[in-house]
ZAKEKOL-844176 format. One line per 10 residues: number of its first residue (from 1); their letters; for each residue x, y, z negated of N, C-alpha, C, CB. Coordinates in steps of 0.2 Angstrom, whole numbers, plus 5000, padded with zeros to 4 digits. Glycine has a CB too. Example, Ala and Ser with C-alpha at 12.3 -4.5 7.8 and 13.67 -1.06 7.14 Angstrom:
! residues 2
1> AS> 5066/4972/4961/5062/4978/4961/5066/4984/4961/5057/4978/4955; 5064/4989/4965/5068/4995/4964/5064/5000/4961/5070/4997/4971
This chain:
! residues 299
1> XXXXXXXXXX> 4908/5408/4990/4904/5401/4990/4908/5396/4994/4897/5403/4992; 4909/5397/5001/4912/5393/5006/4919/5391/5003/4911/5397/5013; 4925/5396/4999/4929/5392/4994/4927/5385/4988/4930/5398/4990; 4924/5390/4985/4922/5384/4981/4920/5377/4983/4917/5386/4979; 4915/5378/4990/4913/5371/4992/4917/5367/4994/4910/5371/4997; 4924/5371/4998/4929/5367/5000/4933/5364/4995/4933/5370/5005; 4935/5368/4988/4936/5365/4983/4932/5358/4981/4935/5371/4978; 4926/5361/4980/4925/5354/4977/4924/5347/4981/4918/5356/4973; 4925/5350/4989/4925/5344/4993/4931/5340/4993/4923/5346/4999; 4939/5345/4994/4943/5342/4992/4944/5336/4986/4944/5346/4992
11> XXXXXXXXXX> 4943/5341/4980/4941/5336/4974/4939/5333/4975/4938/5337/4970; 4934/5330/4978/4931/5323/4978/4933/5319/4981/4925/5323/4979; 4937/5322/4987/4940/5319/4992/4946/5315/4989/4942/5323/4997; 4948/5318/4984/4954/5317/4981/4953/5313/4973/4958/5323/4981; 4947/5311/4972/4944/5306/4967/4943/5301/4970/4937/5308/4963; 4939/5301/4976/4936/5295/4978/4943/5291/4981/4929/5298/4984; 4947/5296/4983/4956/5294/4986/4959/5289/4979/4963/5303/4988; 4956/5292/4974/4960/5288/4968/4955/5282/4966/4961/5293/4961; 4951/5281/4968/4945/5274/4966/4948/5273/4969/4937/5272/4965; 4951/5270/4976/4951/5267/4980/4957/5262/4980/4949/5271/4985
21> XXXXXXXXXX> 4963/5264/4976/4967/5262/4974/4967/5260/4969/4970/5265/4975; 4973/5252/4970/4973/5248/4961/4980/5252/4956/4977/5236/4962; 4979/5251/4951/4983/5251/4947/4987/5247/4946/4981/5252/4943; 4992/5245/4942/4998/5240/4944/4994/5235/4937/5007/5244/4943; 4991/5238/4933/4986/5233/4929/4981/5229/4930/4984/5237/4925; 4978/5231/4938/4972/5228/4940/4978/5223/4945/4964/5234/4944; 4981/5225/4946/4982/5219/4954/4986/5214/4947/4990/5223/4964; 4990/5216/4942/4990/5210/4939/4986/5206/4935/4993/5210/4937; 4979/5208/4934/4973/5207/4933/4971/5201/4937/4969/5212/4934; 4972/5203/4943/4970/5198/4951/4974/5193/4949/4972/5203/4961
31> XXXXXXXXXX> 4979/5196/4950/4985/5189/4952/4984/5183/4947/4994/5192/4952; 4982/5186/4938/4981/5182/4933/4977/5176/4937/4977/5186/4927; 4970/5178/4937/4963/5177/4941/4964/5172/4946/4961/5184/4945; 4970/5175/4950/4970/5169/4957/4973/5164/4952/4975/5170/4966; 4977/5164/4948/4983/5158/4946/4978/5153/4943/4990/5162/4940; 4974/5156/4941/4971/5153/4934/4965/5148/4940/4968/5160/4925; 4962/5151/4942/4958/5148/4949/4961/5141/4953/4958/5154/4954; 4969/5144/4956/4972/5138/4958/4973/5132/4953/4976/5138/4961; 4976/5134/4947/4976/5130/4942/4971/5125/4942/4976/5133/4935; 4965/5128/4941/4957/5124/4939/4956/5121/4948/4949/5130/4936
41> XXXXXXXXXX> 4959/5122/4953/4957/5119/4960/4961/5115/4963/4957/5124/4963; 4965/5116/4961/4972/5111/4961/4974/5104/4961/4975/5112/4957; 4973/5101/4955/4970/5096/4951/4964/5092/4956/4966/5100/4944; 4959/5098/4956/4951/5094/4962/4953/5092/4967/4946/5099/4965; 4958/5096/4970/4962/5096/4977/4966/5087/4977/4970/5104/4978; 4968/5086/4972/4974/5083/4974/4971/5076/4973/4980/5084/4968; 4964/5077/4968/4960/5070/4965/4957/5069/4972/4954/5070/4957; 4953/5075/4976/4950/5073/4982/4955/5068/4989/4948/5082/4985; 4961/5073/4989/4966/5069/4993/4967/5060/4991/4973/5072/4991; 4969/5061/4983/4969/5055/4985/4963/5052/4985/4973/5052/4981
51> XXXXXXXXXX> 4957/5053/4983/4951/5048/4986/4952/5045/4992/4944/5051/4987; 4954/5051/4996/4954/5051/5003/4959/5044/5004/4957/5059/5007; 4965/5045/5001/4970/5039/5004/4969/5035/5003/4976/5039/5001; 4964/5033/4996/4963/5027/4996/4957/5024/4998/4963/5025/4990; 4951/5028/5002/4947/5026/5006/4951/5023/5013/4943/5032/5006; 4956/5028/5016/4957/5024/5022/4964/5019/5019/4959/5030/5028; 4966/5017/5014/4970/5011/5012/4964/5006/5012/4974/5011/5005; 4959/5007/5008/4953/5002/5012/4950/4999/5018/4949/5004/5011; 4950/5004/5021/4946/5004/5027/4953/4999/5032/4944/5014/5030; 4959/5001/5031/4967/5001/5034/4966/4990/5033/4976/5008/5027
61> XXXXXXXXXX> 4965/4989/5028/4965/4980/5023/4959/4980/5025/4967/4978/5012; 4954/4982/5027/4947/4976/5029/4948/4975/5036/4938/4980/5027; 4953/4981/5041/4954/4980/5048/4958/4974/5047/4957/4987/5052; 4963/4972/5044/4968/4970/5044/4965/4961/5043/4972/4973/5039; 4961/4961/5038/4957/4956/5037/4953/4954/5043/4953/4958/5032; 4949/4958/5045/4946/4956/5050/4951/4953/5057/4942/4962/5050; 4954/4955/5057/4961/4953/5064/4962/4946/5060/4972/4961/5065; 4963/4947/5054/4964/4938/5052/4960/4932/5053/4964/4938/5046; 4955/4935/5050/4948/4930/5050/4947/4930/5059/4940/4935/5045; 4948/4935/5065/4949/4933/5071/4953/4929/5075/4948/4937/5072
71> XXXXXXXXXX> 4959/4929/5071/4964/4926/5073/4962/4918/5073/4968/4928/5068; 4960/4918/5066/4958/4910/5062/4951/4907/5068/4954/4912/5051; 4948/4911/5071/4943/4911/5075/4944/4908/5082/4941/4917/5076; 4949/4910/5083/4951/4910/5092/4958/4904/5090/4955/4919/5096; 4961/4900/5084/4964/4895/5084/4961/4887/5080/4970/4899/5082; 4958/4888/5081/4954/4883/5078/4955/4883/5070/4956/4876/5080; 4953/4889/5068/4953/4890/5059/4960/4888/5057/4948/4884/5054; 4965/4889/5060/4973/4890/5060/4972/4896/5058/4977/4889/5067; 4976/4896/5052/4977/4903/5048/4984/4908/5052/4980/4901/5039; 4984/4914/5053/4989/4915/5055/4998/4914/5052/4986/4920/5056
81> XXXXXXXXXX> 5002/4915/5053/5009/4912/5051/5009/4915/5047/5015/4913/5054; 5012/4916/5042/5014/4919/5036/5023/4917/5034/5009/4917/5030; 5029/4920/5039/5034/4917/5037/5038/4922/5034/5038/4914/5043; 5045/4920/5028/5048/4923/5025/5054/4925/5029/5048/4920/5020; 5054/4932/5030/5061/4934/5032/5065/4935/5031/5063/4937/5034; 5065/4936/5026/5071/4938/5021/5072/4933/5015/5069/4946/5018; 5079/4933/5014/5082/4927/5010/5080/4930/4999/5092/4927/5013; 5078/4936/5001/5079/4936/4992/5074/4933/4988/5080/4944/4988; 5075/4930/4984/5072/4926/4978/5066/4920/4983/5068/4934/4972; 5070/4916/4987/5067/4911/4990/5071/4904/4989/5066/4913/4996
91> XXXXXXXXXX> 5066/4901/4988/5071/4894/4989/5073/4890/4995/5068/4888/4984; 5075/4894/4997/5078/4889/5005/5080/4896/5007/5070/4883/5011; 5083/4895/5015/5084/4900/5020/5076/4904/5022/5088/4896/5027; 5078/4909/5025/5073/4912/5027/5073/4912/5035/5073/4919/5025; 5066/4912/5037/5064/4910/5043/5066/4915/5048/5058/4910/5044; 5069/4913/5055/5071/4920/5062/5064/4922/5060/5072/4917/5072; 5066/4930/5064/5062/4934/5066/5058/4932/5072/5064/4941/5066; 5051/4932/5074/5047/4929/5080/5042/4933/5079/5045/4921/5082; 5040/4932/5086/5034/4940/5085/5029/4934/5086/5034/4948/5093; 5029/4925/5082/5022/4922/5081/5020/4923/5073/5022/4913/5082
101> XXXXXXXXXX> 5025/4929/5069/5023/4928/5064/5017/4934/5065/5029/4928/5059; 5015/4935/5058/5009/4940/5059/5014/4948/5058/5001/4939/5051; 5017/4949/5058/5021/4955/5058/5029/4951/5060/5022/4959/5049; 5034/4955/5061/5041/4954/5064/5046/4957/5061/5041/4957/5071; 5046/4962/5055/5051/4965/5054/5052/4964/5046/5050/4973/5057; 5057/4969/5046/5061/4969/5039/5061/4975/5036/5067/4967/5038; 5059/4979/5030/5061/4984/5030/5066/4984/5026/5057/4989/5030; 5069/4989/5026/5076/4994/5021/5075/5001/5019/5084/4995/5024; 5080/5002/5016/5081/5011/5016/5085/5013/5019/5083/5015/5010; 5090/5011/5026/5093/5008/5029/5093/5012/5037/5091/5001/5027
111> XXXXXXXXXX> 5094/5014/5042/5092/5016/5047/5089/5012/5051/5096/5018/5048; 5090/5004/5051/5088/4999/5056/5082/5001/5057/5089/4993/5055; 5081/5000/5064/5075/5000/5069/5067/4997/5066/5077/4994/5075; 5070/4992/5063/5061/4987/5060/5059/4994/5058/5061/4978/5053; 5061/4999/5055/5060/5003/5050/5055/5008/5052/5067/5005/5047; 5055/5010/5060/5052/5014/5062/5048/5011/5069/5055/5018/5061; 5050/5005/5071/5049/5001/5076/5043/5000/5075/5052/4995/5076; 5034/5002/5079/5028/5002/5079/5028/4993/5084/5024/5009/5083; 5031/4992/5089/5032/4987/5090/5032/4979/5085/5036/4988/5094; 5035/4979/5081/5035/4973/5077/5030/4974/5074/5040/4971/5072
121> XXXXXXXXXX> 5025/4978/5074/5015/4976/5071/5013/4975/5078/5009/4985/5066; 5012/4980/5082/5007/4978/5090/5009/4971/5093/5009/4985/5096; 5015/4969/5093/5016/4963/5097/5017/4958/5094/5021/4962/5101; 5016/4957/5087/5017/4951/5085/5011/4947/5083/5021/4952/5080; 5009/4944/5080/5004/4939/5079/4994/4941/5078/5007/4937/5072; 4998/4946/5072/4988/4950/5072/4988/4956/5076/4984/4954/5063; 4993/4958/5081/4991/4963/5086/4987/4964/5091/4994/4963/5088; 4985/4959/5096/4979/4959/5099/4973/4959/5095/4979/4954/5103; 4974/4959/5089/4968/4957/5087/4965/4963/5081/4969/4950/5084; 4970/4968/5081/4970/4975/5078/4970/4980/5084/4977/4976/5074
131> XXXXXXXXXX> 4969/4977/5089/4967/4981/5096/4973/4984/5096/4960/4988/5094; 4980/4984/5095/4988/4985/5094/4987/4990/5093/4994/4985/5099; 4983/4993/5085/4984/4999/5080/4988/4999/5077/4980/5001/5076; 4993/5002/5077/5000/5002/5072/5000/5004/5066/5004/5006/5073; 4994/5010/5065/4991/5014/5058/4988/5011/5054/4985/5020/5058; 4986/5006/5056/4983/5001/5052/4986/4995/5046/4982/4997/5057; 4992/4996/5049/4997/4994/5044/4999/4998/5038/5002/4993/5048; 5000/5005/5039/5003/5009/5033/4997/5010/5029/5008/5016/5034; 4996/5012/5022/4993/5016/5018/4995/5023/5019/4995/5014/5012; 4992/5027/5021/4990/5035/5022/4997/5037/5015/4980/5038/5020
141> XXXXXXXXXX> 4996/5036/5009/4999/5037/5004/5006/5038/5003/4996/5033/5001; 5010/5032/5007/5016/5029/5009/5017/5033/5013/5016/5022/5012; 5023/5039/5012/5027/5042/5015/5035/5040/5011/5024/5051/5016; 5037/5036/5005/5042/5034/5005/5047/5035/5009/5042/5031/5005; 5052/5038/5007/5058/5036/5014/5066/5036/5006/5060/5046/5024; 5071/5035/5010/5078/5035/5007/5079/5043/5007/5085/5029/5011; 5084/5043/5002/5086/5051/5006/5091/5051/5011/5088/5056/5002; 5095/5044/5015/5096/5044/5020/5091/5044/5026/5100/5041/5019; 5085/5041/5025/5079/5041/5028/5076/5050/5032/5074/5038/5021; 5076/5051/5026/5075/5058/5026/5079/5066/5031/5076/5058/5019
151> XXXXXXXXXX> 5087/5063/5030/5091/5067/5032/5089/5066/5039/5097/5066/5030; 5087/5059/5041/5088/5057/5049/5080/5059/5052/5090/5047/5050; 5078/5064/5047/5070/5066/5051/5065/5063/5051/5070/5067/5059; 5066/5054/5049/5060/5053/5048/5055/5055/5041/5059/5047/5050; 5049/5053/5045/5044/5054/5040/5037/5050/5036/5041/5058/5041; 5042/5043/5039/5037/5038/5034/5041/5030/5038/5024/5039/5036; 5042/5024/5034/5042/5018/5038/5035/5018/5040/5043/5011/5034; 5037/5009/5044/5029/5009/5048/5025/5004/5044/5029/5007/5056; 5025/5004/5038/5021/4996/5036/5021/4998/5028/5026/4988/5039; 5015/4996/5025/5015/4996/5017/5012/4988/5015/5008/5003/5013
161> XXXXXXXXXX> 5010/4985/5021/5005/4979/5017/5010/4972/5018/4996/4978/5021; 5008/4969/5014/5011/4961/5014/5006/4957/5014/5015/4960/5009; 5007/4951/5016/5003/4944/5015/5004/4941/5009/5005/4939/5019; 4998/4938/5006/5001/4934/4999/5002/4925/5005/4992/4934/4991; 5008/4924/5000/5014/4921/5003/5011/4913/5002/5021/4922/4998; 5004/4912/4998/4999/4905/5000/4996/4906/5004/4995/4903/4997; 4996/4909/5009/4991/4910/5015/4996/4910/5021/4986/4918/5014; 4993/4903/5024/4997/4905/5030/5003/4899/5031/5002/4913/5029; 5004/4898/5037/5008/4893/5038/5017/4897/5037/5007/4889/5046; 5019/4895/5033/5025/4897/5030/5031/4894/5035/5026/4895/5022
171> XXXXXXXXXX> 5031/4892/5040/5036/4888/5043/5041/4882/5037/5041/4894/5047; 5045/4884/5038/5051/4876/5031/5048/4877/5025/5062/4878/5028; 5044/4883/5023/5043/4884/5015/5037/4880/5015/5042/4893/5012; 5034/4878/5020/5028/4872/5019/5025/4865/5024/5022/4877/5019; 5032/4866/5027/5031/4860/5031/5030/4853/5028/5037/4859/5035; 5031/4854/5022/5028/4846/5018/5022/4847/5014/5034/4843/5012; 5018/4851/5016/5011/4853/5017/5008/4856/5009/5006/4844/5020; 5015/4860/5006/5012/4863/5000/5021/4869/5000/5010/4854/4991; 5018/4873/4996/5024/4880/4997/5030/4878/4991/5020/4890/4995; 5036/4878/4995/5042/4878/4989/5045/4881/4985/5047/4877/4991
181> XXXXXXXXXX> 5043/4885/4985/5039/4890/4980/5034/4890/4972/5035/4894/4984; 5032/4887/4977/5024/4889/4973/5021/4879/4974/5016/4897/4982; 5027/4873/4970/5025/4868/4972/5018/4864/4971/5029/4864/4971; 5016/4867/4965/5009/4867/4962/5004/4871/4961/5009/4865/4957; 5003/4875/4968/4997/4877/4970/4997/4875/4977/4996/4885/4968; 4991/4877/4980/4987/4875/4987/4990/4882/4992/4976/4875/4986; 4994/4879/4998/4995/4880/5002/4990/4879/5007/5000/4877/5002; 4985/4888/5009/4979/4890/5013/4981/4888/5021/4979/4898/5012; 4983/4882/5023/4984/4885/5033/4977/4884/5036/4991/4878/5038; 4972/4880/5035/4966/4885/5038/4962/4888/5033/4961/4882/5043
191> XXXXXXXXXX> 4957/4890/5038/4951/4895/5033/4948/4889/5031/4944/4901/5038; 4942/4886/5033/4940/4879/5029/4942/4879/5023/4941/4872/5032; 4950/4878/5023/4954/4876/5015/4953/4880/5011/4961/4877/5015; 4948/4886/5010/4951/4892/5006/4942/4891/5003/4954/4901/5010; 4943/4889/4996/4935/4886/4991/4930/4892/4992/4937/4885/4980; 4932/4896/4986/4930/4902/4986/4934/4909/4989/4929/4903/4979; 4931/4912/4997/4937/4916/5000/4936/4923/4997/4938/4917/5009; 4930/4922/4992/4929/4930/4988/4933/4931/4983/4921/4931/4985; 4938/4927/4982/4943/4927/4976/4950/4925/4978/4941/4924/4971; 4953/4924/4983/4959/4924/4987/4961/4930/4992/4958/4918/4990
201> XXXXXXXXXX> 4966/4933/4987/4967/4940/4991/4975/4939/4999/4970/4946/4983; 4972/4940/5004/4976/4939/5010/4981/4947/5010/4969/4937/5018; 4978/4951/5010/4983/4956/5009/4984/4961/5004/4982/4960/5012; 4990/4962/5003/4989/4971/4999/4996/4974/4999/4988/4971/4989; 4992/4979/4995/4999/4986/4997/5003/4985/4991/4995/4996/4996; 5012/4983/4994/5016/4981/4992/5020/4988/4991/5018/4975/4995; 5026/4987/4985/5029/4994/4981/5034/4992/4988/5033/4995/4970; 5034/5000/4990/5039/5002/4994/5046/5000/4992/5039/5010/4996; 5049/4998/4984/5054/4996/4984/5055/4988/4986/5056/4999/4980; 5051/4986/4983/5050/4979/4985/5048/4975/4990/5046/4976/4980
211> XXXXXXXXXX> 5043/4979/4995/5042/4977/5004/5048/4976/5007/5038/4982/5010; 5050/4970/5009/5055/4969/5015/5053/4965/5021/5062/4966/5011; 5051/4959/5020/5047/4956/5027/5038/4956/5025/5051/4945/5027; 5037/4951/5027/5027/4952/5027/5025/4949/5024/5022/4951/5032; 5031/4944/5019/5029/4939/5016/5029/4941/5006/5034/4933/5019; 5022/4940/5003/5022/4943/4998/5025/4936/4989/5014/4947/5000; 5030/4937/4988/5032/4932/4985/5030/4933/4977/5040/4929/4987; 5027/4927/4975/5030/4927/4966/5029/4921/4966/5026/4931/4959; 5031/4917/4960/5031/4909/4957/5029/4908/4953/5035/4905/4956; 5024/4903/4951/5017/4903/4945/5024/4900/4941/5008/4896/4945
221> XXXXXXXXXX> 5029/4901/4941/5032/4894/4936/5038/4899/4931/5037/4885/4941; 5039/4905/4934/5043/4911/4933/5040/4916/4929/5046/4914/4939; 5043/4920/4922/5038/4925/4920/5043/4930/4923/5036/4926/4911; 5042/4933/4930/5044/4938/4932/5040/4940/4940/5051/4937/4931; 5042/4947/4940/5040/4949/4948/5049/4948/4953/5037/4961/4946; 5047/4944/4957/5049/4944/4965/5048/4949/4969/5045/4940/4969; 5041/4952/4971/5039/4954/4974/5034/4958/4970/5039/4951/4977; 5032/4967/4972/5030/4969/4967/5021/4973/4968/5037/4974/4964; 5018/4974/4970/5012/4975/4971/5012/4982/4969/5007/4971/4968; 5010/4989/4975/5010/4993/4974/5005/4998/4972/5012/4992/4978
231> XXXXXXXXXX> 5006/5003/4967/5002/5007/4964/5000/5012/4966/5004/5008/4960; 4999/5017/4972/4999/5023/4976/4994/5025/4972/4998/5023/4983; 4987/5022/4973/4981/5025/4970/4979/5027/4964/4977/5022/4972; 4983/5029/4960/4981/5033/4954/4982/5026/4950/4973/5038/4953; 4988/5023/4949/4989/5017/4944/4986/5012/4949/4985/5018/4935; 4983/5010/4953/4979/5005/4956/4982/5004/4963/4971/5007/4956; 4979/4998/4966/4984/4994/4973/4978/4989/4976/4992/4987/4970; 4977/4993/4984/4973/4988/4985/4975/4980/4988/4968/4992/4989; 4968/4979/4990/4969/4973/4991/4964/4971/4996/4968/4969/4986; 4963/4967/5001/4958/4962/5008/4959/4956/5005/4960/4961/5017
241> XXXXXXXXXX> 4953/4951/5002/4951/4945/5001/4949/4941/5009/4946/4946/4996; 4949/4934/5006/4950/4931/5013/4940/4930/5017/4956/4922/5012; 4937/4934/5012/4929/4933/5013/4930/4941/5018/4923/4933/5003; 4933/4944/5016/4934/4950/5020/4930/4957/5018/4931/4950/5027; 4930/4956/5012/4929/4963/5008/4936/4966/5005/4923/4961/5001; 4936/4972/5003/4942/4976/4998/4942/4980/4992/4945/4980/5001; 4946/4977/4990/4945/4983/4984/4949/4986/4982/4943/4982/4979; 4951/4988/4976/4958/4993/4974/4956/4990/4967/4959/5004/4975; 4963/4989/4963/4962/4983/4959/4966/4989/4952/4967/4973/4963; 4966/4990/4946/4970/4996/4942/4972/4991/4939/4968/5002/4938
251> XXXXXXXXXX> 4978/4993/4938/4982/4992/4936/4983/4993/4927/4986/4995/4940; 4985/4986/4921/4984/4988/4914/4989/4990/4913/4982/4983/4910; 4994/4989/4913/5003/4990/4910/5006/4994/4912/5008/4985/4912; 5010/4998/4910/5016/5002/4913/5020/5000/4916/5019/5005/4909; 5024/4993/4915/5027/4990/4919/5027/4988/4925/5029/4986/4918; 5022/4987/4925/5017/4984/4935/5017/4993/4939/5002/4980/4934; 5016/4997/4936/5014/5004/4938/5023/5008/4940/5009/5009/4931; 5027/5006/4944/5033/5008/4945/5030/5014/4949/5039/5004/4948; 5037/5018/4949/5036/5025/4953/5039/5023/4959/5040/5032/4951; 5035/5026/4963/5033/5026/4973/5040/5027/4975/5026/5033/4978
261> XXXXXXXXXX> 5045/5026/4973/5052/5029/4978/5060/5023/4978/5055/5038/4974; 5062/5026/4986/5068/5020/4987/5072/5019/4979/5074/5024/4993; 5075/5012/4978/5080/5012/4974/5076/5012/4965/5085/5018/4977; 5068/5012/4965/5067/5011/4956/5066/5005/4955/5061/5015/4952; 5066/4999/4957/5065/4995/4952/5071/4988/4955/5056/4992/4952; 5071/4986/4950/5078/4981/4949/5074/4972/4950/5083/4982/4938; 5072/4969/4956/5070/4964/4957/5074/4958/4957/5067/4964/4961; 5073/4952/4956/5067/4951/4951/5066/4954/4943/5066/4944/4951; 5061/4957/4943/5059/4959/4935/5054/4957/4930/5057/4966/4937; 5058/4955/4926/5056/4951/4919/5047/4955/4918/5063/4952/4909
271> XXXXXXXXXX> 5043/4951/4916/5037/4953/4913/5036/4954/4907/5033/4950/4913; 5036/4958/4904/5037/4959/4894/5032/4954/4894/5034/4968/4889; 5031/4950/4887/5029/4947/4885/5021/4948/4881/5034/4945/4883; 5020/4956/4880/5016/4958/4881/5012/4962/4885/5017/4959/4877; 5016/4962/4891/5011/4965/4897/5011/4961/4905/5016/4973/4900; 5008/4954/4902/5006/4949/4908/5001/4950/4910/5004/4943/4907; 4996/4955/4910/4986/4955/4912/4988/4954/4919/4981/4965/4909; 4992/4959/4920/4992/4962/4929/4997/4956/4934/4996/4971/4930; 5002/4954/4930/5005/4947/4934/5000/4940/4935/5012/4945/4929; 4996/4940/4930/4992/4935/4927/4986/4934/4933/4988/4936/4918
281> XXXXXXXXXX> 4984/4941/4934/4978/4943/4939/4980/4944/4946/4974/4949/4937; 4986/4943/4946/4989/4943/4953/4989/4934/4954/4997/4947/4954; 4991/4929/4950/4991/4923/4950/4985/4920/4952/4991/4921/4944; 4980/4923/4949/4975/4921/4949/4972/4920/4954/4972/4925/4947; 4973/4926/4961/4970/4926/4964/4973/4924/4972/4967/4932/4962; 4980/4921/4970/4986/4921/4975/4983/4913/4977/4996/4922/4971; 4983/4908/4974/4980/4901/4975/4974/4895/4969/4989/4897/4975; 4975/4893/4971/4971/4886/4965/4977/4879/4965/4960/4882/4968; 4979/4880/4958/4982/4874/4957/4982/4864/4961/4980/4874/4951; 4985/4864/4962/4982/4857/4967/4981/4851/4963/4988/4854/4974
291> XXXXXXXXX> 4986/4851/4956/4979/4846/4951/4971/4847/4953/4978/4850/4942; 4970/4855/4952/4961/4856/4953/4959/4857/4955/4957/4858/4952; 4963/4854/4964/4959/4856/4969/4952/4851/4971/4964/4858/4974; 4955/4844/4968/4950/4841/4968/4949/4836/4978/4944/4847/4966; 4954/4838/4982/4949/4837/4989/4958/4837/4992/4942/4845/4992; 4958/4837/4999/4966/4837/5000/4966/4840/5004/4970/4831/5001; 4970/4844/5006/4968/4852/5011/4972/4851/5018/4972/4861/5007; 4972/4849/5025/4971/4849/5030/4979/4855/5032/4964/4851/5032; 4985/4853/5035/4988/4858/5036/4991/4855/5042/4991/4861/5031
């Protein structure tokens, strides 16, 4: 009897030893199981992230707005500067770099300094007035770099936003009280000037290949992009109006929707002739023609 028992205890000991182990069929069972799980989680992950990015690219343009509208506060409804630093696709020279502009730098793909320099946002114009937050400036989203960028360790410029280039005392580009550029629309130099500010957009997130100073250019009179309005958020690019609300604006065309990296787009770039919606609505909202403006605007 006392054989037997230990027989059959063994035995079971040595059944229950074999449940307890996978088979090479069940662990690839599992592994099917997890893959197919991340697959379906994945996707959720990535659409949650970006919400996130473009919640704080929001949140990043109504701070930015607000430093503006404070600015305009503490100078007698003197808009802050808005000068061009760079010479491409401008008619005239481009302005020195001065930290009276609302930003100070220039970026490239390039190793120079502006490029990771937090100083040319804290000390220049809307710095005191962004409490000299530097984050405030980039879009979460914007980790662009060159792949010389890259080699040298960093991991993001410091800046995604730009000014629209009617807003703002432009130094030469508007000293004769209307933008050389832009000679038939309304040149914004104070708040008062600006009719309806719920439909004049002061900031947005510009395509990392096309940011180079703070100044955001196109010409109503040209069918082409200058300067190119950035797409991070799932085809869309936000924006701060000058009433101080934001929004994230999508984008209709494939052509406005370039890919996020150094070196893709060839400026200035023709508009197809069938994909004006999104150049048209950037117009739109950049000035009002000074035929209709009706009143003469203070600068």
């Amino acid at each position: 009897m006392k054989a037997t028992l230990h027989s059959l205890r063994s035995s079971g000991q040595r059944q229950h030893g074999s449940r307890g182990a996978f088979t090479l069929i069940e662990l690839l069972v599992v592994l099917a199981v997890i893959a197919i799980l991340a697959s379906l989680l994945l996707p959720a992950l990535n659409r949650a992230r970006d919400r996130a990015h473009g919640l704080n690219c929001l949140n990043n343009t109504r701070q930015l707005a607000t430093a503006w509208a404070l600015y305009a506060d503490e100078h007698d409804g003197r808009l802050a500067y808005n000068l061009a630093m760079s010479g491409v696709g401008l008619a005239g020279a481009p302005a020195p770099k001065t930290d009276l502009n609302w930003v100070n730098s220039v970026l490239t793909w390039g190793l120079e300094p502006d490029n990771t320099n937090t100083a040319t946002l804290t000390h220049a114009g809307l710095g005191p007035y962004t409490r000299h937050a530097f984050h405030v400036y980039r879009c979460p989203a914007d980790r662009v770099l060159s792949a010389r960028q890259r080699d040298a360790g960093w991991t993001a410029r410091v800046r995604s936003y730009s000014m629209n280039m009617m807003v703002g005392d432009a130094g030469d580009f508007s000293k004769g009280g209307y933008n050389r550029n832009n000679p038939g629309y309304v040149q914004f130099f104070k708040f008062a000037n600006i009719p309806k500010p719920a439909t004049i957009f002061v900031f947005l997130d510009e395509h990392p290949d096309s940011i180079n100073d703070g100044y955001f250019l196109n010409r109503a009179y040209y069918n082409r992009w200058y300067d190119l309005p950035a797409s991070y958020h799932n085809g869309a690019g936000t924006f701060a109006f000058a009433d101080g609300h934001s929004e994230i604006h999508r984008w209709v065309h494939p052509s406005t929707k370039q890919p996020p990296r150094a070196f893709a787009v060839n400026l200035p770039m023709e508009v197809p002739a069938d994909e004006r919606k999104d150049f048209e609505w950037v117009l739109e909202h950049m000035s009002i023609e000074r035929t209709s403006a009706g009143q003469t605007y203070e600068y």
